[in-house]
N, CA, C and O atoms as a Maestro MAE file, in Angstrom:
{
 s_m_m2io_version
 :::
 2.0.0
}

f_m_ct {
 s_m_title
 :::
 protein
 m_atom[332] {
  # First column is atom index #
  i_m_mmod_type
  r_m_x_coord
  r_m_y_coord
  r_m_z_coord
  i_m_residue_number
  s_m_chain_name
  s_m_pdb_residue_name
  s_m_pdb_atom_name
  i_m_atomic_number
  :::
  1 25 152.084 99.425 32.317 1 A "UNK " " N  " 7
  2 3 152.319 97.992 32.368 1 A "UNK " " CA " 6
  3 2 150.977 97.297 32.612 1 A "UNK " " C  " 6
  4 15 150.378 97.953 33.464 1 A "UNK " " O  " 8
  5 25 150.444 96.515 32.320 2 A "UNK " " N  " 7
  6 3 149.557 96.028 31.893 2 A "UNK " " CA " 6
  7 2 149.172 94.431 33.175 2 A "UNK " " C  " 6
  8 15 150.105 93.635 33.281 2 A "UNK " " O  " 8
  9 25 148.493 94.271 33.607 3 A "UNK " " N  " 7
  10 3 148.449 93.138 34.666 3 A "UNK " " CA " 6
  11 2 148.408 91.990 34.046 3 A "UNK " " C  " 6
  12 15 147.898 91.975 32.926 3 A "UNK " " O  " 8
  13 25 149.117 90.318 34.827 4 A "UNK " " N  " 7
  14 3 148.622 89.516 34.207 4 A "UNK " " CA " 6
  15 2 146.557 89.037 33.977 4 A "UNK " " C  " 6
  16 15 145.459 89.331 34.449 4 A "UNK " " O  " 8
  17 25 147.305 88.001 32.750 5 A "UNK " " N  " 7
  18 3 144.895 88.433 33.304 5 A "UNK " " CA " 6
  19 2 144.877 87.133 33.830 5 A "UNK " " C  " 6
  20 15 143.952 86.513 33.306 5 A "UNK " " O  " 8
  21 25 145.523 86.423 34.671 6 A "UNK " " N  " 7
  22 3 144.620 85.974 36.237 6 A "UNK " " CA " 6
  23 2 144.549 87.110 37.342 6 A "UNK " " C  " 6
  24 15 143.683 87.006 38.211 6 A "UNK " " O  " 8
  25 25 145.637 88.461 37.355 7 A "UNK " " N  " 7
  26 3 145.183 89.361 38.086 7 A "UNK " " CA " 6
  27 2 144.094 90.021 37.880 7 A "UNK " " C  " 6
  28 15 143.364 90.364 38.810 7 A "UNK " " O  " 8
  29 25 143.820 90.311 36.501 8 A "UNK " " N  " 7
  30 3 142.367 90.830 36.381 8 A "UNK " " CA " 6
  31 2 140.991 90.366 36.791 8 A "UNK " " C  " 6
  32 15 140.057 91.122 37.058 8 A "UNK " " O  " 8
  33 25 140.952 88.814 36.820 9 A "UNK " " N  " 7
  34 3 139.671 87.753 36.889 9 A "UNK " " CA " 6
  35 2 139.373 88.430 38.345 9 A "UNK " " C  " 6
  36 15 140.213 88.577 39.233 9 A "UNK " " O  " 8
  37 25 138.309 88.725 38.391 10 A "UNK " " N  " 7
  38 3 137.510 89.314 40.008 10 A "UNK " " CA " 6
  39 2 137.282 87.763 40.264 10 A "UNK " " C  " 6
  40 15 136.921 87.018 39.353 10 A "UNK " " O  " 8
  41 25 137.535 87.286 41.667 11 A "UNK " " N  " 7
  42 3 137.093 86.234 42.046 11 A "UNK " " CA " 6
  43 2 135.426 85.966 42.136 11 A "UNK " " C  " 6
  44 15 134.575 86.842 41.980 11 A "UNK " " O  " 8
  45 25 135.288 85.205 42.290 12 A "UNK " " N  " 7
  46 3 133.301 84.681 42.383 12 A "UNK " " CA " 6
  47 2 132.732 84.427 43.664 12 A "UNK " " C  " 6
  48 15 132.087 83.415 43.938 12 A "UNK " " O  " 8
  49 25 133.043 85.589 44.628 13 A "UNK " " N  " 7
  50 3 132.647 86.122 45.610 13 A "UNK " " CA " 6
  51 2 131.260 86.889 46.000 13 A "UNK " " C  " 6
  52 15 131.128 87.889 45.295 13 A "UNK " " O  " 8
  53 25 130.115 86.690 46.987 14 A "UNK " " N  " 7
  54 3 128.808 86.788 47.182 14 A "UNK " " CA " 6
  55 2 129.569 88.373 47.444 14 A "UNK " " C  " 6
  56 15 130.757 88.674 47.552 14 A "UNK " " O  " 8
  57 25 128.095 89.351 47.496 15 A "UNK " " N  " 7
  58 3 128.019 90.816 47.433 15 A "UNK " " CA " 6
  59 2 126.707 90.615 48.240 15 A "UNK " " C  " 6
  60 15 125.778 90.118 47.605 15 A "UNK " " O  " 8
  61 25 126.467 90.960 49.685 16 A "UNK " " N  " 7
  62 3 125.380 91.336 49.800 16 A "UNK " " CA " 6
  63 2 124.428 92.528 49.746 16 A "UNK " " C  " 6
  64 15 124.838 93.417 49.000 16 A "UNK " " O  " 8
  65 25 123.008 92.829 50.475 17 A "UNK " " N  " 7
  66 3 122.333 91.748 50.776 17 A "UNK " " CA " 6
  67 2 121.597 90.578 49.925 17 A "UNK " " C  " 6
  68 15 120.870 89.690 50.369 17 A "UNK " " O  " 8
  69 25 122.080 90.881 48.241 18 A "UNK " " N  " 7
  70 3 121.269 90.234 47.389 18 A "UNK " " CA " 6
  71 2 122.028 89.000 47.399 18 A "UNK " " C  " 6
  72 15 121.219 88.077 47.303 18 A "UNK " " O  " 8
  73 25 123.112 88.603 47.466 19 A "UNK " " N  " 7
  74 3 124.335 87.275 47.406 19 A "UNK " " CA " 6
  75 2 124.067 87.289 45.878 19 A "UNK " " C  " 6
  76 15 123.330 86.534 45.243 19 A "UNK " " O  " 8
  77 25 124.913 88.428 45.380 20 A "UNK " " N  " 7
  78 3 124.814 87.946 43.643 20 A "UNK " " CA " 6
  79 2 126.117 87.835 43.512 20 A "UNK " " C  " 6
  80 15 126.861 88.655 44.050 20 A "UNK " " O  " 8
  81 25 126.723 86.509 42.565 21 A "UNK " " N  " 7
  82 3 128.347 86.994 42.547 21 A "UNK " " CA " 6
  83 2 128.709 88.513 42.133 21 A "UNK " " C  " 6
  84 15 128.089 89.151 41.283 21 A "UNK " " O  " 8
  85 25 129.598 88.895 42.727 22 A "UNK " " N  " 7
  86 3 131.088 89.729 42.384 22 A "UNK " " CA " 6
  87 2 131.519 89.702 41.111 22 A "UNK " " C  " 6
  88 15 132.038 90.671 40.557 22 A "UNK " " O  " 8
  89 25 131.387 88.939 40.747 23 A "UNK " " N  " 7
  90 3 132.042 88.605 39.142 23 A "UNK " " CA " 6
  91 2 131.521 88.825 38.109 23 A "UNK " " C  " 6
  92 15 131.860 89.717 37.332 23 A "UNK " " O  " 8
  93 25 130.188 87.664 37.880 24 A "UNK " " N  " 7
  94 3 129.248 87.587 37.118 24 A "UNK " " CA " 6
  95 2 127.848 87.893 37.106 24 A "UNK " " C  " 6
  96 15 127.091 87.676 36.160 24 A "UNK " " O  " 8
  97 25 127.459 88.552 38.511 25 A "UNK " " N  " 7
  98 3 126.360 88.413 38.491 25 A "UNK " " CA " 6
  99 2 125.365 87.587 38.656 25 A "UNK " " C  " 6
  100 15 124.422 88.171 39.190 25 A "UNK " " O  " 8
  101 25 125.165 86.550 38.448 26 A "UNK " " N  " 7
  102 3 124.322 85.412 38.737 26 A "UNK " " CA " 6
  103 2 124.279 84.678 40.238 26 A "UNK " " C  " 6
  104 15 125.389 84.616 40.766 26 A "UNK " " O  " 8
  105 25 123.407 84.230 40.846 27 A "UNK " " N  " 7
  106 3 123.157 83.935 42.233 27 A "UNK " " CA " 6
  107 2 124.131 83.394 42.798 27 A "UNK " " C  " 6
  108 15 124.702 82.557 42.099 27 A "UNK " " O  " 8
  109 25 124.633 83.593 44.042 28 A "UNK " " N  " 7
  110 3 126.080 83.188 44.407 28 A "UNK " " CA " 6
  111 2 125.256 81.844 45.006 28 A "UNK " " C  " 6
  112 15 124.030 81.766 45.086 28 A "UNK " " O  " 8
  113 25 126.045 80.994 45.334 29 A "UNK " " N  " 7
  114 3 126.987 80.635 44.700 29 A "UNK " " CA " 6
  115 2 126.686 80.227 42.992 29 A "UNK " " C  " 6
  116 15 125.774 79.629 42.422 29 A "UNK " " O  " 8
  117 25 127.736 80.772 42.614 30 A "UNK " " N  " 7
  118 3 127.297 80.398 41.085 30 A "UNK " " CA " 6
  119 2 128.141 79.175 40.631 30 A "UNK " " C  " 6
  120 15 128.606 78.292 41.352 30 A "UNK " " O  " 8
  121 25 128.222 79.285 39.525 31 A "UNK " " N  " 7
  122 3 128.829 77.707 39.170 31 A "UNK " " CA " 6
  123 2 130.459 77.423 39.207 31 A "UNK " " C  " 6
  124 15 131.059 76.385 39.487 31 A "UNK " " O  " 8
  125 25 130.985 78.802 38.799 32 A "UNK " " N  " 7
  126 3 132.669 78.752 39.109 32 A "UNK " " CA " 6
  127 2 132.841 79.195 40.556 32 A "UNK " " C  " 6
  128 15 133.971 78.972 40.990 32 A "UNK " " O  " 8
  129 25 131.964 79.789 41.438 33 A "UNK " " N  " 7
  130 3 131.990 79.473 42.736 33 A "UNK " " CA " 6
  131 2 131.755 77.890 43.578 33 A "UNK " " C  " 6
  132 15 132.288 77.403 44.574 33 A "UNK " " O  " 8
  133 25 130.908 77.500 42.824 34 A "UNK " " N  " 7
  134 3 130.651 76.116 43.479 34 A "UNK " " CA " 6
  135 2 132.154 75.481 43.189 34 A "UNK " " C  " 6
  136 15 132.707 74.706 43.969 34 A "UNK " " O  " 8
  137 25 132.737 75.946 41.908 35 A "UNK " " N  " 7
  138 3 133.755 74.548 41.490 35 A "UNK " " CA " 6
  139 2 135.084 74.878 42.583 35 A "UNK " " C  " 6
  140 15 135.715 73.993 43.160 35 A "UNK " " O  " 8
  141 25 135.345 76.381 42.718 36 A "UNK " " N  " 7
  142 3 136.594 76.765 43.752 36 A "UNK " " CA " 6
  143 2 136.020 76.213 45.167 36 A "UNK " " C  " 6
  144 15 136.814 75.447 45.713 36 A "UNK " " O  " 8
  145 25 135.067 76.388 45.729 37 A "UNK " " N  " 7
  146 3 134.725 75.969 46.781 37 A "UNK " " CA " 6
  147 2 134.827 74.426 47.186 37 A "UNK " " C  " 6
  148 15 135.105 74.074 48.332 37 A "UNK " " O  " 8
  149 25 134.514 73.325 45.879 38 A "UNK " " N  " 7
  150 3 134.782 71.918 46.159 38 A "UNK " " CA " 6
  151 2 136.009 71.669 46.150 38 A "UNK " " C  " 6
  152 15 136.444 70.735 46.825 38 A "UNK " " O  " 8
  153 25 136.777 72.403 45.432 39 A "UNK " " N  " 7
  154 3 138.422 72.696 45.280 39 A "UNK " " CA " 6
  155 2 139.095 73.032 46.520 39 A "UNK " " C  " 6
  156 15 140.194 72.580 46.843 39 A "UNK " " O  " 8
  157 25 138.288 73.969 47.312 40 A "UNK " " N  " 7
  158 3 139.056 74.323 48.896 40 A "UNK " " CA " 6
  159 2 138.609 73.505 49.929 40 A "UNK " " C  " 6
  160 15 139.326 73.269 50.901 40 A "UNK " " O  " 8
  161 25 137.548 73.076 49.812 41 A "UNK " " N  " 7
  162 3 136.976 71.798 50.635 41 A "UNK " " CA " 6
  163 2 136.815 70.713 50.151 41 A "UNK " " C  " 6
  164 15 135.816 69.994 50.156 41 A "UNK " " O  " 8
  165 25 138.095 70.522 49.589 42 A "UNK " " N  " 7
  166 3 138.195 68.773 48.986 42 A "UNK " " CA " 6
  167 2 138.755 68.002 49.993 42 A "UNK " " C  " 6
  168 15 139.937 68.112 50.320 42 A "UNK " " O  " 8
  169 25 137.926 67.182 50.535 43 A "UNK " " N  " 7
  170 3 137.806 65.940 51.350 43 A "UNK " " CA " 6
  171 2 137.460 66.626 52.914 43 A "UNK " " C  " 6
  172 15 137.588 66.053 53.996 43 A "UNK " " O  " 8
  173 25 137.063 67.796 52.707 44 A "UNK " " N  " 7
  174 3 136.032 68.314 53.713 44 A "UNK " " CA " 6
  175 2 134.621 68.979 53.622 44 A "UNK " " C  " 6
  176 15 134.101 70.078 53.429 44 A "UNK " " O  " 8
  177 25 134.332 67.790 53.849 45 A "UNK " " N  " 7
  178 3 132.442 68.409 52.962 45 A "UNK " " CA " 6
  179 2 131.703 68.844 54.138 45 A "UNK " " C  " 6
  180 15 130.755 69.629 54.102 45 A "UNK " " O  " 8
  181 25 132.320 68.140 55.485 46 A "UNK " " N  " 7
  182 3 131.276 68.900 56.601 46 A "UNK " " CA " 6
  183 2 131.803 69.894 56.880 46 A "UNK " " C  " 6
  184 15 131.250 70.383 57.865 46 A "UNK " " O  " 8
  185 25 133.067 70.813 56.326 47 A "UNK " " N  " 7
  186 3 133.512 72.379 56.867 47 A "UNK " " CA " 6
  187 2 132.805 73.117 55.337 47 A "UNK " " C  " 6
  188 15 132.665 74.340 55.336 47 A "UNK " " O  " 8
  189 25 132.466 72.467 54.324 48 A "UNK " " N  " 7
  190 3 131.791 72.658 53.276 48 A "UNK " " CA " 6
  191 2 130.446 73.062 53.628 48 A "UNK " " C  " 6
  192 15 130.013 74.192 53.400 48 A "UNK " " O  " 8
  193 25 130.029 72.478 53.979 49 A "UNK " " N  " 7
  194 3 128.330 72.216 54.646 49 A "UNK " " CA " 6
  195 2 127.791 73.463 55.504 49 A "UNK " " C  " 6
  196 15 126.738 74.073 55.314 49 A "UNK " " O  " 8
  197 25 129.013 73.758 56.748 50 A "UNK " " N  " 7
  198 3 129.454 74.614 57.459 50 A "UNK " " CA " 6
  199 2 129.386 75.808 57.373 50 A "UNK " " C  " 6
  200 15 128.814 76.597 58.125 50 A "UNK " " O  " 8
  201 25 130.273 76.093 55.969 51 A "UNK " " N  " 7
  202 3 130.315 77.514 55.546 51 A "UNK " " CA " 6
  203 2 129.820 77.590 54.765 51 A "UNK " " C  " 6
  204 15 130.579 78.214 54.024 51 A "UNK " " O  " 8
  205 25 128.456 77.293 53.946 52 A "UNK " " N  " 7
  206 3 127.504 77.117 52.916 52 A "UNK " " CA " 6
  207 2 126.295 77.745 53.972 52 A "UNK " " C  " 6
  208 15 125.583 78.718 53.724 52 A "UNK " " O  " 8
  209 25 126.273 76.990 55.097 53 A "UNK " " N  " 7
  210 3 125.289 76.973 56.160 53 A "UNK " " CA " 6
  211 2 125.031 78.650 56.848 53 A "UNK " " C  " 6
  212 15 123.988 79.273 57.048 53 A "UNK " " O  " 8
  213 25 126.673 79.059 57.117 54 A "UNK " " N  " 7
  214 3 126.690 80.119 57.579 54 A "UNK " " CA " 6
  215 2 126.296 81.365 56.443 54 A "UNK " " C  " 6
  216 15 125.804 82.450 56.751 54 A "UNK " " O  " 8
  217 25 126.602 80.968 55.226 55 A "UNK " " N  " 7
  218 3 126.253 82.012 54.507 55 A "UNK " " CA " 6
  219 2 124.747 82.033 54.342 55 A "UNK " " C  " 6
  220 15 123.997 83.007 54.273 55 A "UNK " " O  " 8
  221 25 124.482 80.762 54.294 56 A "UNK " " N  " 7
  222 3 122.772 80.751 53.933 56 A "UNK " " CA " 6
  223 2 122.040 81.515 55.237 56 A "UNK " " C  " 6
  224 15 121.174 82.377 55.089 56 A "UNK " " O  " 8
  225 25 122.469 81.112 56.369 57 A "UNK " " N  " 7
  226 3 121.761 82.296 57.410 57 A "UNK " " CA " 6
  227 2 121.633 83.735 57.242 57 A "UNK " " C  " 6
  228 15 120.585 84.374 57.150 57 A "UNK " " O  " 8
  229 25 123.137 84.278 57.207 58 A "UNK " " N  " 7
  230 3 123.297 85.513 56.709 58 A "UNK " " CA " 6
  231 2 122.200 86.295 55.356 58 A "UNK " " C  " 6
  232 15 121.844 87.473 55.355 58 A "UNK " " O  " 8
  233 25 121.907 85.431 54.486 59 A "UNK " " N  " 7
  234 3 121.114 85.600 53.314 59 A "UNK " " CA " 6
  235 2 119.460 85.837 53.883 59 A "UNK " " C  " 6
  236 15 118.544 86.627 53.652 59 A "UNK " " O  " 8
  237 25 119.684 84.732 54.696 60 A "UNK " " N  " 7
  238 3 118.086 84.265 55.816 60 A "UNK " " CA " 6
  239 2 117.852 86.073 56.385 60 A "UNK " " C  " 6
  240 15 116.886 86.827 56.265 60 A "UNK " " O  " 8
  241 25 118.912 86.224 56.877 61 A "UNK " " N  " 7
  242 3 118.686 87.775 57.578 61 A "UNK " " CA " 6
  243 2 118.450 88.928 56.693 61 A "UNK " " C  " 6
  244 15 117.817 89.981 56.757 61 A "UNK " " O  " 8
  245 25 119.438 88.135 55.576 62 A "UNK " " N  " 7
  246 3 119.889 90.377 54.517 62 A "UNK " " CA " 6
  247 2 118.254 90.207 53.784 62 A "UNK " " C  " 6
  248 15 117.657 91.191 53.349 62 A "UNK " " O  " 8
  249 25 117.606 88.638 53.735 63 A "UNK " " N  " 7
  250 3 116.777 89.109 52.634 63 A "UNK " " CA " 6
  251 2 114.935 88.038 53.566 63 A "UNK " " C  " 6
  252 15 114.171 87.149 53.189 63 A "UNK " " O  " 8
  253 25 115.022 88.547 54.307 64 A "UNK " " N  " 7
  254 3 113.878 88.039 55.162 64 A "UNK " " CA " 6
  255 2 112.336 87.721 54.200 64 A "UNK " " C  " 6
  256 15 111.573 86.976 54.815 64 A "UNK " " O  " 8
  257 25 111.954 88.058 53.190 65 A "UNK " " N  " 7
  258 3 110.696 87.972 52.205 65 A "UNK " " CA " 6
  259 2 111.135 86.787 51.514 65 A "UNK " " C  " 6
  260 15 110.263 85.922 51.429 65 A "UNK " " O  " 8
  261 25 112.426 86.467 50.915 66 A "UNK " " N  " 7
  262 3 112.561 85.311 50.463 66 A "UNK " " CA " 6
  263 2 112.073 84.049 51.074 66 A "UNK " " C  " 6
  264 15 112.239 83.811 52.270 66 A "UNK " " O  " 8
  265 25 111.352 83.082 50.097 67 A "UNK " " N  " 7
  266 3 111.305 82.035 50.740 67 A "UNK " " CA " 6
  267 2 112.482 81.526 50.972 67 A "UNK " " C  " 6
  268 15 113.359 81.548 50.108 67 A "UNK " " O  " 8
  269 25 112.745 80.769 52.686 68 A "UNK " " N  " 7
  270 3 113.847 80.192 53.231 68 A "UNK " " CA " 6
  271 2 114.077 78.586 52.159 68 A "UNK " " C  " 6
  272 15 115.199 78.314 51.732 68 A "UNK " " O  " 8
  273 25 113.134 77.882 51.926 69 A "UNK " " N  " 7
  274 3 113.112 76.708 51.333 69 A "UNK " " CA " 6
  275 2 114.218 77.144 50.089 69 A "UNK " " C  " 6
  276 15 115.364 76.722 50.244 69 A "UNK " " O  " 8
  277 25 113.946 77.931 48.917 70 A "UNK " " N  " 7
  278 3 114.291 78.240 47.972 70 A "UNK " " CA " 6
  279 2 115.791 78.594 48.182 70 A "UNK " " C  " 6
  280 15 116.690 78.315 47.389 70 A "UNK " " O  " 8
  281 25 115.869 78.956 48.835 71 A "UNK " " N  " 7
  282 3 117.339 79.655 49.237 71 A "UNK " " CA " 6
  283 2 118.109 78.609 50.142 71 A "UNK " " C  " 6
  284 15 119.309 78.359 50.029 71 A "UNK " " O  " 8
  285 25 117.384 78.129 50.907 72 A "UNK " " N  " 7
  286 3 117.849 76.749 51.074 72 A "UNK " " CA " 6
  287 2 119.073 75.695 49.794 72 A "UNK " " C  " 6
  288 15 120.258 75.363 49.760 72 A "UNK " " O  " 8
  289 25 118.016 75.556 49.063 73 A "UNK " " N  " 7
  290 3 117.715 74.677 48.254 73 A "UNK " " CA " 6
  291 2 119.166 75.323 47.106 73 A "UNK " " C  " 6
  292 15 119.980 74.615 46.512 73 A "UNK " " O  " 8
  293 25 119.100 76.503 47.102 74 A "UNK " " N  " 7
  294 3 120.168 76.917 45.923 74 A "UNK " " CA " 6
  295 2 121.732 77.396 46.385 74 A "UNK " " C  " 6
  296 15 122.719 77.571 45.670 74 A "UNK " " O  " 8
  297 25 121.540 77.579 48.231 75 A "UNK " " N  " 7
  298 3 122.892 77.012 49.036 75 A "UNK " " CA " 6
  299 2 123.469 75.624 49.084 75 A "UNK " " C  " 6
  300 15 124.499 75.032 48.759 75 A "UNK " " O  " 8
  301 25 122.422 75.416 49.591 76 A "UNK " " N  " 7
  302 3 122.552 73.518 49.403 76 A "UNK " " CA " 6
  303 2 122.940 72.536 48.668 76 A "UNK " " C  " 6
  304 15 123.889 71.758 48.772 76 A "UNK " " O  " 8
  305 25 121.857 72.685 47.683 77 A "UNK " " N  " 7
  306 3 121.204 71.201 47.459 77 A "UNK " " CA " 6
  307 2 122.202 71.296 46.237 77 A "UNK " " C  " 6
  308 15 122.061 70.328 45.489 77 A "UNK " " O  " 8
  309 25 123.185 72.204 45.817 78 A "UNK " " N  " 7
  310 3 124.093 71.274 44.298 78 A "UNK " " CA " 6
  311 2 125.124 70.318 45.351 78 A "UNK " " C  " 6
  312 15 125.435 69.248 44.829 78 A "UNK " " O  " 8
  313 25 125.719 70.550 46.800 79 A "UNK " " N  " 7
  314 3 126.209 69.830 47.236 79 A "UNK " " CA " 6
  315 2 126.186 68.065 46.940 79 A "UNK " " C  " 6
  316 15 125.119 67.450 46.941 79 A "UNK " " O  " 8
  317 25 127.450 67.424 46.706 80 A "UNK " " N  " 7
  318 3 127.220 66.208 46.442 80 A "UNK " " CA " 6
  319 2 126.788 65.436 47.669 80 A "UNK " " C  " 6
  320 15 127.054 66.058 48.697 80 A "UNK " " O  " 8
  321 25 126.136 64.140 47.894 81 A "UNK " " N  " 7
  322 3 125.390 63.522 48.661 81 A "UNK " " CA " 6
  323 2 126.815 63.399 49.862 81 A "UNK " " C  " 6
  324 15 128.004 63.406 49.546 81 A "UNK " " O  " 8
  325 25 126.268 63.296 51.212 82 A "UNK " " N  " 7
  326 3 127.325 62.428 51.776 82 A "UNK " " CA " 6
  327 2 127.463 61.155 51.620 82 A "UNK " " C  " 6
  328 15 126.624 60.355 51.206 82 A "UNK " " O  " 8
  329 25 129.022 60.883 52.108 83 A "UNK " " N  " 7
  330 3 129.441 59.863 51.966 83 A "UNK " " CA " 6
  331 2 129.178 58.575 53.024 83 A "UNK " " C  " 6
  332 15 129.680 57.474 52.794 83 A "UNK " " O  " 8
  :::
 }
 m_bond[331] {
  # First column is bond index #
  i_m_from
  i_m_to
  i_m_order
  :::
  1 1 2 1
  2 2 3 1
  3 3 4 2
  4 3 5 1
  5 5 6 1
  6 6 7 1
  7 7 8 2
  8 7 9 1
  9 9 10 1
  10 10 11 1
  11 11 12 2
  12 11 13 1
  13 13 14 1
  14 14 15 1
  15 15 16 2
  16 15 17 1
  17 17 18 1
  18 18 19 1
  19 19 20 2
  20 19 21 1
  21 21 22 1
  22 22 23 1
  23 23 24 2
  24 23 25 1
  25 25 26 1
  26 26 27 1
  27 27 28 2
  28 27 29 1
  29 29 30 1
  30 30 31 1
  31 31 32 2
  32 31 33 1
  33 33 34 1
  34 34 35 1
  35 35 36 2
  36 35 37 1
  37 37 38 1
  38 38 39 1
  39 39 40 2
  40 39 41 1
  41 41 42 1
  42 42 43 1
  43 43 44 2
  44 43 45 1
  45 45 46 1
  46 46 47 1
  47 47 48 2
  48 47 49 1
  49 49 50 1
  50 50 51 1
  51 51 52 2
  52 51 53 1
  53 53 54 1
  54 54 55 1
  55 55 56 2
  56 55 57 1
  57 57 58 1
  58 58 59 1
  59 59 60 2
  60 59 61 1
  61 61 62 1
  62 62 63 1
  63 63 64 2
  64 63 65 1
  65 65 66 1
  66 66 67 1
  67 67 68 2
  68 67 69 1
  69 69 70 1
  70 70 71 1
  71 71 72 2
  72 71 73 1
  73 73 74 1
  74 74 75 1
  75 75 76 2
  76 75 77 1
  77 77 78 1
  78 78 79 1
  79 79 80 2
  80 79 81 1
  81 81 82 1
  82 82 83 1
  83 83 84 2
  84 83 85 1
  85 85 86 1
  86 86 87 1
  87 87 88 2
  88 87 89 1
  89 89 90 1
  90 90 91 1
  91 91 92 2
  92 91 93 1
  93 93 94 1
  94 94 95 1
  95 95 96 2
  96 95 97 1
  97 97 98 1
  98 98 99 1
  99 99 100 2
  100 99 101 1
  101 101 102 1
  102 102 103 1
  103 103 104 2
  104 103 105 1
  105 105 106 1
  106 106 107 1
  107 107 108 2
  108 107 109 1
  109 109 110 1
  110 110 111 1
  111 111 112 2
  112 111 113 1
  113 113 114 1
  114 114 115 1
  115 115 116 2
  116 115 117 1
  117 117 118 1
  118 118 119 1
  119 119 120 2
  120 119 121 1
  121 121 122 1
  122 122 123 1
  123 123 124 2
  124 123 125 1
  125 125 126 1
  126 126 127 1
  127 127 128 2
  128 127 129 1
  129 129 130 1
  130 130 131 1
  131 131 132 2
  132 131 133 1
  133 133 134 1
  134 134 135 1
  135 135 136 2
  136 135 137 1
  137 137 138 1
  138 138 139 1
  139 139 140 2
  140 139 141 1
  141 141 142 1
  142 142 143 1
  143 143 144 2
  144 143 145 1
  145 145 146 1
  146 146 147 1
  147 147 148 2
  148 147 149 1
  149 149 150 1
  150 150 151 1
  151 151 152 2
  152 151 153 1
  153 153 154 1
  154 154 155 1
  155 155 156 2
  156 155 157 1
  157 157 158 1
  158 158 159 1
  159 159 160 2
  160 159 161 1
  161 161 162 1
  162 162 163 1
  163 163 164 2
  164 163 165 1
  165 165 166 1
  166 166 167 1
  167 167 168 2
  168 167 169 1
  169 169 170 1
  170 170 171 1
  171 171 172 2
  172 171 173 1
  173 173 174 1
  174 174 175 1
  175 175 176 2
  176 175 177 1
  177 177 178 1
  178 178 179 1
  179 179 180 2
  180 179 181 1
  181 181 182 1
  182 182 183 1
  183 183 184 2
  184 183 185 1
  185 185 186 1
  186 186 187 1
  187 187 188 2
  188 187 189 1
  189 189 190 1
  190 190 191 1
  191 191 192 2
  192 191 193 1
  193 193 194 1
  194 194 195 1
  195 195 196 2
  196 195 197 1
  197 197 198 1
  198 198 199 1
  199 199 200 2
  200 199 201 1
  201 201 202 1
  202 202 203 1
  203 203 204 2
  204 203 205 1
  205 205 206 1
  206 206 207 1
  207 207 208 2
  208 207 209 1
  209 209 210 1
  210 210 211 1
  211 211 212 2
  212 211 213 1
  213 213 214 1
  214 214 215 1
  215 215 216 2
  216 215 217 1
  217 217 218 1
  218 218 219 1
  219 219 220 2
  220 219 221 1
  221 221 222 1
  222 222 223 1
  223 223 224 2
  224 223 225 1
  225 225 226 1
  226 226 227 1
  227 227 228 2
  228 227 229 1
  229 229 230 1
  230 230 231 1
  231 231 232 2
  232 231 233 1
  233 233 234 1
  234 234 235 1
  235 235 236 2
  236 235 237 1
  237 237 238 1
  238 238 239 1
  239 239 240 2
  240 239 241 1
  241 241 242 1
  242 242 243 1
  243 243 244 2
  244 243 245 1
  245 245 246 1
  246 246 247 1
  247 247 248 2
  248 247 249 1
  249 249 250 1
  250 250 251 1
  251 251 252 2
  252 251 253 1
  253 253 254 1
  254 254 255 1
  255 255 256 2
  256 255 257 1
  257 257 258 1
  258 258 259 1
  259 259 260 2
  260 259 261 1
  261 261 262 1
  262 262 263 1
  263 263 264 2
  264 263 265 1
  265 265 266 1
  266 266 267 1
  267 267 268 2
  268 267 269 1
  269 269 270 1
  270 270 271 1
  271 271 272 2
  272 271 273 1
  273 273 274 1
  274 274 275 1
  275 275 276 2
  276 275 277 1
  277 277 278 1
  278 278 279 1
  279 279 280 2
  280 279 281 1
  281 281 282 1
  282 282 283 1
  283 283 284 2
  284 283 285 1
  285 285 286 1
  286 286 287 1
  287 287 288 2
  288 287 289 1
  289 289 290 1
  290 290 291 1
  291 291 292 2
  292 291 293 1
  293 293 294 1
  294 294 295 1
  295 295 296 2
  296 295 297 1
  297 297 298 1
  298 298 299 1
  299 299 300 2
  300 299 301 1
  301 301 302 1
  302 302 303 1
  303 303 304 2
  304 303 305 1
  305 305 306 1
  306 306 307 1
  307 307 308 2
  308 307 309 1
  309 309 310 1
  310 310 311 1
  311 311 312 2
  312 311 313 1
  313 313 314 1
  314 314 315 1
  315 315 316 2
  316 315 317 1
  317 317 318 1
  318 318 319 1
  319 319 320 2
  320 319 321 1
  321 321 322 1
  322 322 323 1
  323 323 324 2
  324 323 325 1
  325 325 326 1
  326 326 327 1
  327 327 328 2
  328 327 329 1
  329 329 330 1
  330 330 331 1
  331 331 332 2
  :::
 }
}
């Protein structure tokens, strides 16, 4: 029997210590991660902020040579402005 294929879709979940999606490969958060995430924190951007924040530390630790700015910047900064 055969699964439906939304059971198949691997969600777009970080893998550390590199934070590459689960899915696709490309830097978590990636872009269908960003869109579920504004989707679960819709009309909460500071628990958004929050858990963006906490992951970006975690990243701060798994990958210490990275510049922090950069990684900053690609946790962050697609966030929309506050309100």
């Amino acid at each position: 029997m055969s699964r439906p294929l939304f059971a198949r879709r691997r969600p777009h979940t970080n893998t550390r210590p590199l934070f590459l999606c689960r899915a696709c490969g490309a830097k978590w958060p990636c872009q269908p991660a960003r869109l579920v995430l504004l989707s679960m924190y819709q009309g909460d951007h500071q628990g958004l902020r929050l858990h963006l924040a906490r992951k970006l530390l975690t990243a701060l630790a798994d990958q210490p040579r990275t510049d922090a700015l950069t990684l900053a910047a690609h946790f962050l900064g697609w966030l929309p402005p506050k309100n």
